[in-house]
C-alpha positions in Angstrom: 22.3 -10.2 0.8 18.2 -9.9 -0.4 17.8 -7.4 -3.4 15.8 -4.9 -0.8 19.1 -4.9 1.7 21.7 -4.2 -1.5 19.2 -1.9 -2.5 19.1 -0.1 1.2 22.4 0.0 1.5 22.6 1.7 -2.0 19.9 4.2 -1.8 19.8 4.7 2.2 16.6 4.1 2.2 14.7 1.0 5.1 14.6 -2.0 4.3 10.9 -2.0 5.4 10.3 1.3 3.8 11.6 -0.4 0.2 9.5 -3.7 0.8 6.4 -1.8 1.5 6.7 0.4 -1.5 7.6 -2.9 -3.8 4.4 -4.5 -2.8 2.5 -1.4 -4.1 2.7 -3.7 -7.2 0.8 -6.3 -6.4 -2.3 -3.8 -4.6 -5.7 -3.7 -6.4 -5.8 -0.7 -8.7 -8.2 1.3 -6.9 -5.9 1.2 -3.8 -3.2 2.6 -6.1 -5.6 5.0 -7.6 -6.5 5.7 -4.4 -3.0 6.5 -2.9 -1.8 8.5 -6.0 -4.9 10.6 -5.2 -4.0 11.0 -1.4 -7.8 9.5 -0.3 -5.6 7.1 1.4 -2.7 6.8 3.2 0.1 4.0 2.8 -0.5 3.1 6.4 -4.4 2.1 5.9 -3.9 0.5 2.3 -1.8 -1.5 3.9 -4.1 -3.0 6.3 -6.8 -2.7 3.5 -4.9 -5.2 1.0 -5.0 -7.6 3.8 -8.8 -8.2 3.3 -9.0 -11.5 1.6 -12.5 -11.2 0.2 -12.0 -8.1 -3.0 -16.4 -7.4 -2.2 -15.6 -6.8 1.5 -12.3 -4.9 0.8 -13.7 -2.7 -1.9 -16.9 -2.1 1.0 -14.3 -1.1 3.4 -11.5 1.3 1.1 -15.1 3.1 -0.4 -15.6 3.6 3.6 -12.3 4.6 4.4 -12.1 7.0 1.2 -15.5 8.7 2.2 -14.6 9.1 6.2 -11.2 10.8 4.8 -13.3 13.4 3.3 
């Protein structure tokens, strides 16, 4: 059993829902910052931290951030 099912069936929580919050820790701090501000949600950080290039993903959270407000 992976650590994120043992820890599902201990806290009741997804499996999905525990995987997506444990790779938080490898996001670019501005996307944290970002999320712990509630400019973005967890839904578009997610597609954010999939930008390979950090010039062009930076470009696009800055325009995601401003079309929030």
């Amino acid at each position: 059993m992976s650590w994120s099912e043992q820890l599902s069936a201990a806290t009741g929580k997804r499996v999905e829902y525990l995987e997506d919050r444990y790779a938080l820790l490898d996001y670019p701090d501005y996307l944290i910052e970002a999320l712990q501000a509630e400019s973005l949600n967890l839904a578009v950080a997610r597609w954010l931290v999939r930008i390979e290039d950090e010039n062009v993903r930076r470009e696009y959270t800055r325009f995601e951030i401003g079309r929030a407000h």
